[in-house]
N, C-alpha and C positions, 0 to 999 in steps of 0.2 A: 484615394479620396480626391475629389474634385482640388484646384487648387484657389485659395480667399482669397486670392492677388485682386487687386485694381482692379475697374473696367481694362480692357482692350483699346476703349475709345481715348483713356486716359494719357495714354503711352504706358501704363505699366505692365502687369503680370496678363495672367488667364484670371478667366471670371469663370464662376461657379457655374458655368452648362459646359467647361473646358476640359482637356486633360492633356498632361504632355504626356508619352510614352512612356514614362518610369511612373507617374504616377497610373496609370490607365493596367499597370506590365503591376506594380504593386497593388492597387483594388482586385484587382482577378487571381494573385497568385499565378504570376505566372512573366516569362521574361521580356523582354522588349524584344528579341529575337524573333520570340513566339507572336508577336503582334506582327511585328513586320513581316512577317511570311506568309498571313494572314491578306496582310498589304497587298503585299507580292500577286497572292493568286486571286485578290479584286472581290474579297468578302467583306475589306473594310477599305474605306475613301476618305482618310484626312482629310483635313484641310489646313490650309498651311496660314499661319502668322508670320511672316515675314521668313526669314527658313526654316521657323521650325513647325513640325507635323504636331496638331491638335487635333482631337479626338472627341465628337460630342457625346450627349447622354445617347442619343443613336446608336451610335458606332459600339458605345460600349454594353447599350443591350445587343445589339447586332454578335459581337464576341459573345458576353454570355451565353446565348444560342448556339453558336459556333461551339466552344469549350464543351456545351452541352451534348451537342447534336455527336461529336469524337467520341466524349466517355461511352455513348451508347451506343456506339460501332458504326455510327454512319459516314459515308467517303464525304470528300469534299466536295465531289458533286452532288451528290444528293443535298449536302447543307446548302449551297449555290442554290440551288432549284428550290429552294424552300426559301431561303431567303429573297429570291428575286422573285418569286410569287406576290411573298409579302409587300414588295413595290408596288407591280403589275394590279395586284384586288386587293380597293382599301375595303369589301367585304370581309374579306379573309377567306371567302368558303371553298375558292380554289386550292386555298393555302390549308386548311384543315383536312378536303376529301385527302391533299397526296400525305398531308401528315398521316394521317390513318391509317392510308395503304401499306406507307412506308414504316408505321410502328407494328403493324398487323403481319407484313415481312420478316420484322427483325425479330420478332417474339418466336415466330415459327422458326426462324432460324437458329434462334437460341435455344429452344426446347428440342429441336433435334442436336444441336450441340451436349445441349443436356443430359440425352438418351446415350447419347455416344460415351461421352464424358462416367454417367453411372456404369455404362460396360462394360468400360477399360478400366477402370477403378477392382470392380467386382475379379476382373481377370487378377490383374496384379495384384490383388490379394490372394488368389487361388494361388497365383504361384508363388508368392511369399513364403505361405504355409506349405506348398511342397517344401519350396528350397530349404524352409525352416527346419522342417521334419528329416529331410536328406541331411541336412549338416548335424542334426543330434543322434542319429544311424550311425552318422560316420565317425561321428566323438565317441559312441557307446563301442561301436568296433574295436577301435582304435585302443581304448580301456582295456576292454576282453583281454584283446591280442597282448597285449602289454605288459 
């Protein structure tokens, strides 16, 4: 959550469009670590109050995107390129054809995952049920002989 402190102009705390990194690391679920390496590779630009890094309501839809754009398998260049779009047309419609592209990619790529995924399943259960059936062979043997 944003933090209720003072104005900035006050001399006090952050004002509500603020965040400092644990709070910004705690709204997302997720570390200050993870924010700063984020930092790091220039998906997100502070800006500093005095030494410390503040985070606006930008930055932190900017992350949410980001967070988003990982869970669904996307490199950090592709998120780069999607969010620097977003700068570059305040249309958006540049921003939307490579979303598409980029979502029309990742589904193809995941339904062949898919196919692959149902094959090797379907196998190892084939040989499940062998090895099943050879180890109750070899118990029934093993009995007889006994």
């Amino acid at each position: 959550m944003a933090s209720k402190g003072k104005s900035s102009s006050s001399g006090g705390g952050l004002t509500d469009t603020f965040f400092t990194v644990t709070e910004l690391a705690r709204d997302l679920a997720v570390t200050p670590r993870t924010i700063r390496f984020y930092e790091d590779k220039g998906l997100i630009t502070p800006r500093r109050a005095g030494t410390m890094r503040v985070y606006t309501k930008r930055d932190r839809a900017r992350m949410v995107l980001i967070l988003r754009g990982k869970r669904l398998g996307f490199s950090l260049r592709e998120i780069k390129e999607y969010l620097d779009l977003y700068d570059m047309d305040p249309t958006q419609s540049e921003q939307m054809r490579m979303l598409l592209k980029k979502v029309q990619t990742r589904l193809d790529s995941l339904e062949d995952q898919r196919i692959a995924l149902e094959e090797t399943i379907a196998e190892l259960k084939e040989i499940e049920e062998q090895t099943l059936a050879g180890l109750d062979t070899t118990s029934t043997d093993k009995k007889a002989a006994g």
